[in-house]
Legacy VTK file of the C-alpha trace (Angstrom):
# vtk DataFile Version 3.0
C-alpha trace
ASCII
DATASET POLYDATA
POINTS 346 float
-36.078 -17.030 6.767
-35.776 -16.338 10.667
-32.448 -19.032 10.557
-31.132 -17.484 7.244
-30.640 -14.187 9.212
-29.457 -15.395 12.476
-27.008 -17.185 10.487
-26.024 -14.435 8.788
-26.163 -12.833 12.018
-23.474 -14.834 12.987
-21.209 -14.375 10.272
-21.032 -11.024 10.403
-20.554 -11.189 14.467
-17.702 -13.244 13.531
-16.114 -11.282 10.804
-16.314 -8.317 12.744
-14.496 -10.380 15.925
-11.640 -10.957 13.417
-11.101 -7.043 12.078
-11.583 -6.510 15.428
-8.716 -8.816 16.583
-6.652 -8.006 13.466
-7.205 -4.124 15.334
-5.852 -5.293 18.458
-2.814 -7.113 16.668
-1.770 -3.604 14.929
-1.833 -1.417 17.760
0.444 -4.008 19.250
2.691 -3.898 16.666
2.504 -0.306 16.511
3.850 -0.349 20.183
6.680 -2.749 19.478
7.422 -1.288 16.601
8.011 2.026 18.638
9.682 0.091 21.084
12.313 -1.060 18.454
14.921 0.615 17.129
19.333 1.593 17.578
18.366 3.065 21.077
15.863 0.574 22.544
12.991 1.986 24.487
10.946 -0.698 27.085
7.612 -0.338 26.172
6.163 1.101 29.486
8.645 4.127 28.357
7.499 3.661 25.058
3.269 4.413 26.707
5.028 7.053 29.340
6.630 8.924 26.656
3.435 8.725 24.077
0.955 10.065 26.845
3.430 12.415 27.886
3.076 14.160 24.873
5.846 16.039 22.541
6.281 18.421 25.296
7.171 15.588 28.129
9.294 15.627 30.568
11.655 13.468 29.063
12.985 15.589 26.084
15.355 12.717 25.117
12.330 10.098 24.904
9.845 12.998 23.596
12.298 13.501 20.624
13.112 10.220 19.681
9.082 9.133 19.903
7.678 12.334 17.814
10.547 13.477 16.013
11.516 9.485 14.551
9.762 6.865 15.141
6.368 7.808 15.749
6.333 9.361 12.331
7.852 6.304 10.767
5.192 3.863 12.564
2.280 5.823 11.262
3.395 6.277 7.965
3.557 2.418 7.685
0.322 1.862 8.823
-0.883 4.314 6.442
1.054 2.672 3.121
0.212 -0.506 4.448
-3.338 0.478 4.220
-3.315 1.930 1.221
-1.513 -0.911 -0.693
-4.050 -3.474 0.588
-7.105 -1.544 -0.262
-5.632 -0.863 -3.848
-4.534 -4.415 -4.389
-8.480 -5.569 -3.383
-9.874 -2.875 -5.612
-7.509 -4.260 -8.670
-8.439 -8.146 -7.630
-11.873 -7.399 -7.790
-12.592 -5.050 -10.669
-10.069 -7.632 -12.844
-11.069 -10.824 -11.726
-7.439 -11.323 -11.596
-5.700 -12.881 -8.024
-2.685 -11.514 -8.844
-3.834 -8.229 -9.746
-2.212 -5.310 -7.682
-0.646 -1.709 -8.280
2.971 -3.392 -8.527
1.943 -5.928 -10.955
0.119 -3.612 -12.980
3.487 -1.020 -13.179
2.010 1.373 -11.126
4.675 1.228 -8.529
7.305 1.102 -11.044
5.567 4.680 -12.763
6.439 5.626 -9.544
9.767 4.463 -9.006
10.650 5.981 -12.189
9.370 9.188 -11.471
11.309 9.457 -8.122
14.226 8.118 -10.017
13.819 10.897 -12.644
13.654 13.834 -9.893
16.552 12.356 -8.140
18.698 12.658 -11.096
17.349 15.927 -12.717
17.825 17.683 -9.442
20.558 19.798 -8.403
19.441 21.177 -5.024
15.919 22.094 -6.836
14.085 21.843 -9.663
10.610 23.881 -11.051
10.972 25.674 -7.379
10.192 22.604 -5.438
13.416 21.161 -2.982
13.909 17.685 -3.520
12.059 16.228 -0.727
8.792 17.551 -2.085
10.006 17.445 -5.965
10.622 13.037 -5.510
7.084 12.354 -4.445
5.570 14.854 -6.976
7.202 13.392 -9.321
5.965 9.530 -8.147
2.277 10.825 -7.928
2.597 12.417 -11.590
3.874 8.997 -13.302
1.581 6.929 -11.550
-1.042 8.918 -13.267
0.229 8.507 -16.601
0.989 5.151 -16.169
-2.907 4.315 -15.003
-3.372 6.505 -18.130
-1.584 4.443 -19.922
-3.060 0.861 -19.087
-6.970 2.833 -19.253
-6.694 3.951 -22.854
-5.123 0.907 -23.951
-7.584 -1.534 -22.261
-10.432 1.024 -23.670
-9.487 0.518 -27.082
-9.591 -3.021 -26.770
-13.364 -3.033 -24.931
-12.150 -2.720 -21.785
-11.758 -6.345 -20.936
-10.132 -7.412 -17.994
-7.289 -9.616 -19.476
-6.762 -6.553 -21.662
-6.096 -4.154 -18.280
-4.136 -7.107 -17.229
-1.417 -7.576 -20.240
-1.951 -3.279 -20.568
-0.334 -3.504 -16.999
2.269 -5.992 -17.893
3.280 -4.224 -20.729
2.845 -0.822 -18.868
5.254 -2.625 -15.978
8.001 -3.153 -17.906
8.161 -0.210 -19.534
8.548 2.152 -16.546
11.308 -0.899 -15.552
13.332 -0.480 -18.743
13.074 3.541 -17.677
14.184 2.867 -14.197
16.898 0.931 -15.618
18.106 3.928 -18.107
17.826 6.640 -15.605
20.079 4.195 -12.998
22.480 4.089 -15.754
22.862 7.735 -16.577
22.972 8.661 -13.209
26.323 9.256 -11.391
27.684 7.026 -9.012
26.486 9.110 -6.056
22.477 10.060 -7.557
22.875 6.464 -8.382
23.084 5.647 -4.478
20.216 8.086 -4.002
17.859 5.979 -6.432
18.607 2.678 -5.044
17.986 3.383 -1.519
14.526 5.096 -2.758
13.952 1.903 -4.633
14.403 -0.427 -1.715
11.519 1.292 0.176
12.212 2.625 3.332
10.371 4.485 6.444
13.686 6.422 7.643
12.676 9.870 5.886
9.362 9.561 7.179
8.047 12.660 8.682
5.038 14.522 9.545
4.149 16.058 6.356
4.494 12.725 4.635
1.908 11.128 7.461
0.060 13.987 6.700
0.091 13.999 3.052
-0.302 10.457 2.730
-3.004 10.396 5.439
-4.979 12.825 3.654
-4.983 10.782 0.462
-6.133 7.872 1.941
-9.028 9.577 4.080
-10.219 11.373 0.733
-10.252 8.200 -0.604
-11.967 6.019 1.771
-15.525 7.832 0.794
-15.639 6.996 -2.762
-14.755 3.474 -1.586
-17.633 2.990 0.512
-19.903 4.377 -2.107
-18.987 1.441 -4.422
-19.009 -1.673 -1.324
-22.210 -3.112 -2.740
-20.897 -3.054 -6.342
-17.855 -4.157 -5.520
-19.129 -7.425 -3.852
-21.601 -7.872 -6.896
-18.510 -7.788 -9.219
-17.153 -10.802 -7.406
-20.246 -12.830 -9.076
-19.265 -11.536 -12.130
-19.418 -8.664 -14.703
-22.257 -10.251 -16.325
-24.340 -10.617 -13.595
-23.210 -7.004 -12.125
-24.613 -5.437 -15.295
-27.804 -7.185 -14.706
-27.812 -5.501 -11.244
-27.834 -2.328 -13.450
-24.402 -1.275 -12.498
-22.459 0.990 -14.973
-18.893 -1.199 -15.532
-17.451 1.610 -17.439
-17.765 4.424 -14.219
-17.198 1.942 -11.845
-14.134 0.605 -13.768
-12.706 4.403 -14.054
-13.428 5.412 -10.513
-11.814 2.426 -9.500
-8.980 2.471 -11.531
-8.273 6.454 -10.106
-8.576 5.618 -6.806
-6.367 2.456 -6.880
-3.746 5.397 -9.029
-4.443 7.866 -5.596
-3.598 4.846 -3.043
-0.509 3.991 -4.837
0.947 7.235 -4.960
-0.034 7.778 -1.516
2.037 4.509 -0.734
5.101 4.944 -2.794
5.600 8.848 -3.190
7.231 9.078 -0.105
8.828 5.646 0.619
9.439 4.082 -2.452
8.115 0.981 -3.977
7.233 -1.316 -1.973
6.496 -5.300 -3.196
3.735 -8.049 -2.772
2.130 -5.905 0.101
-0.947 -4.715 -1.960
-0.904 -8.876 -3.711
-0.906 -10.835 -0.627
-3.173 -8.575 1.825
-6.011 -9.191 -0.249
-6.119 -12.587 -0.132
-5.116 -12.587 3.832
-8.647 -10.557 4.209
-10.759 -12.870 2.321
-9.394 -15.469 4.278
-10.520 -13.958 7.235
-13.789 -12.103 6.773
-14.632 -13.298 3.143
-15.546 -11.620 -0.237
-18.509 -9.481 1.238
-16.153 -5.929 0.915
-17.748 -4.464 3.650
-15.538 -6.379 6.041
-13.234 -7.555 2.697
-12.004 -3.648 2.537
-11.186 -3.095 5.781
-9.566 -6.332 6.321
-7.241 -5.236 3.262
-6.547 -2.160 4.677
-5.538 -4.257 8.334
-4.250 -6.805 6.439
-1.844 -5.003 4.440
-0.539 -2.697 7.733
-0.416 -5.364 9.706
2.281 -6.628 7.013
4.031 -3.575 6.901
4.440 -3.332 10.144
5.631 -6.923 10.556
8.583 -6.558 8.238
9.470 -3.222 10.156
9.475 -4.636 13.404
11.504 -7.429 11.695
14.131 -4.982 9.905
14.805 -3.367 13.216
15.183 -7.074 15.181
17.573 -8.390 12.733
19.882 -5.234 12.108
19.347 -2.388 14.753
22.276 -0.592 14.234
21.901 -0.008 10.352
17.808 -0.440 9.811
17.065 -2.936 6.651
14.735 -1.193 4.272
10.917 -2.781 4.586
11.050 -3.049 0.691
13.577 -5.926 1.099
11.853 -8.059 3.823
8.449 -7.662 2.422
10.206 -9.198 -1.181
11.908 -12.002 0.978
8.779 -12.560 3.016
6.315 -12.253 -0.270
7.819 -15.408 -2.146
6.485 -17.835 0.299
3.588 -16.323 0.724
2.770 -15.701 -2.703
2.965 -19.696 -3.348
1.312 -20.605 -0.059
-1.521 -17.985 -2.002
-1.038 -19.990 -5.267
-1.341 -23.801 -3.713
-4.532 -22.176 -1.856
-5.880 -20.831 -4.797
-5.229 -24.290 -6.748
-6.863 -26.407 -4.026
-10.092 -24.053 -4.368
LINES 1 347
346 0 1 2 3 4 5 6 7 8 9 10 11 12 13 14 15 16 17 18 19 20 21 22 23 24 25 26 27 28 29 30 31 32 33 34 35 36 37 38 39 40 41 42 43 44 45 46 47 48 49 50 51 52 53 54 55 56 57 58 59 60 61 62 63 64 65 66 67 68 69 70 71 72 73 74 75 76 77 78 79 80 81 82 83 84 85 86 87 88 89 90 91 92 93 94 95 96 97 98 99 100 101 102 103 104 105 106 107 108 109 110 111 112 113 114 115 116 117 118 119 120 121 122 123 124 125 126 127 128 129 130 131 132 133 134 135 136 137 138 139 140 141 142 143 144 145 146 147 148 149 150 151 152 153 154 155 156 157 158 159 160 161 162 163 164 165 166 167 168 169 170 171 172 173 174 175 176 177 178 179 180 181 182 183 184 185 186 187 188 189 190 191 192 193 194 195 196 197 198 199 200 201 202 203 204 205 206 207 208 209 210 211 212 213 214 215 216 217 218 219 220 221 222 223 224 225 226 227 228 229 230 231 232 233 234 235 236 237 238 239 240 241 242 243 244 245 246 247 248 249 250 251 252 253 254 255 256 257 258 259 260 261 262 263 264 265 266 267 268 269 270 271 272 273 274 275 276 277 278 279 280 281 282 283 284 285 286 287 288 289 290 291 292 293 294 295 296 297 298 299 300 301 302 303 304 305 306 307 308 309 310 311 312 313 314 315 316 317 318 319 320 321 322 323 324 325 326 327 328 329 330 331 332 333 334 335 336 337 338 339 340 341 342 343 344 345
């Protein structure tokens, strides 16, 4: 007994050292990140201007760092989070690797919704200006499209390969809607819906950080209420229900909270691929399927590759930023079959 626990001791000393390092690897991201950009900043201007302050100084540096990009960085982190904690929740409650909110049409509810307000709107729309009536708009589909894929897959017994083809189906319906709106849509809102389809951090600001933030702290509660059923669900439904654990409320809880994260991540920068499908399996690499260190290391997992393919955007074009929607799709294919030949040899 005394070397089961000092072994497991040691695990968990060890999968903390890694979210730990994976910690230390985003705040120094974060920094080049903020360092990166059409007018470059060193990073020792970069720390001046941060611990300056808004008020520094430097009003040049103080503007560009709290007006631009420090709201860009954050927000990011924060749908980088979000998408990798959603993606683990849908992997686990499905059984499913290659489970997440884009596979399951979530992010394409979303899309469609944005699309939708973009083309309805004229200036404004139900009272709301159009930087408040797009991600409304994103939250509200994403909600019917979780709808959607619950009542169908609760019909059929809830089974998980139900939820899964409910998604599918569910997917390419809110594509084929995308796909009409794009084609009613003037050349001009047309140009609009693309760019918000690409998934971008440009329009971040402040009340996005601080709308997404919010989301995402609300959420992170209910999350750690369900850890221990969580990992138990990775041994199976049928042993979970054994356990006594009620499938049905965790299953619905799960599946709203996964809707809340999503919105969170795509109401404000558009969709945004293989980010919430690949962090996943990047955290149980690292710290395993136990999802008290599996959830976190989702959450780190999925900034850290968010913040990657910004840094990246802003290396390979600096004058004319490339959207983090396109280099996460260009970086997901190899990744997603380096996942696949993993998965394979296990």
């Amino acid at each position: 007994m005394t070397d089961a626990i000092v072994s497991w001791r040691r695990r968990s000393t060890r999968r903390a050292a890694a979210l730990g390092a994976a910690l230390a690897a985003l705040v120094v991201l974060m920094l080049l990140d903020l360092a990166t950009g059409p007018s470059g900043m060193p990073v020792g201007q970069v720390v001046h201007a941060l611990a300056a302050g808004p008020r520094g100084a430097d009003h040049a540096a103080a503007a560009i760092m709290f007006q631009i990009r420090l709201p860009q960085t954050t927000m990011a982190a924060i749908v980088g989070a979000c998408l990798g904690l959603a993606g683990l929740l849908m992997q686990t409650m499905l059984a499913n690797p290659l489970a997440s909110p884009y596979t399951l049409g979530f992010s394409a509810a979303a899309g469609f919704g944005a699309s939708l307000a973009i083309l309805g709107a004229g200036g404004a729309t139900f009272g709301l200006p159009l930087w408040l009536l797009t991600p409304v708009a994103a939250f509200l589909t994403t909600l019917i499209a979780t709808g959607l894929v619950w009542t169908m897959a609760h019909l059929k017994g809830n089974r998980p390969e139900i939820m899964v083809l409910s998604g599918i189906a569910v997917l390419f319906l809110f594509q084929s809607l995308q796909s009409l709106v794009q084609f009613l849509a003037s050349p001009e809102v047309l140009q609009q819906i693309v760019f918000w389809l690409f998934g971008s951090f440009l329009k971040a600001n402040w009340t996005s950080v601080c709308v997404s933030g919010t989301i995402l702290l609300a959420c992170l509660p209910w999350i750690a209420r369900d850890v221990w059923a969580l990992t138990a669900l990775r041994m199976g439904e049928a042993n979970a229900e054994t356990l006594g654990l009620n499938m049905t409320a965790l299953r619905r809880r799960t599946f709203l909270l996964t809707a809340a994260l999503t919105a969170a991540a795509v109401a404000f920068t558009g969709t945004i691929g293989f980010v919430g499908l690949i962090a996943p399996h990047v955290a149980r690499a690292l710290v395993g399927e136990d999802h008290r260190f599996a959830l976190p290391g989702a959450a780190l997992a999925g900034a850290l590759i968010l913040m990657s393919a910004s840094v990246l955007g802003k290396l390979i074009s600096p004058g004319a930023v490339i959207p983090v929607g396109i280099i996460t799709a260009l970086a997901g294919v190899p990744m997603l079959l380096a996942v696949i030949w993993r998965h394979e040899e296990t």
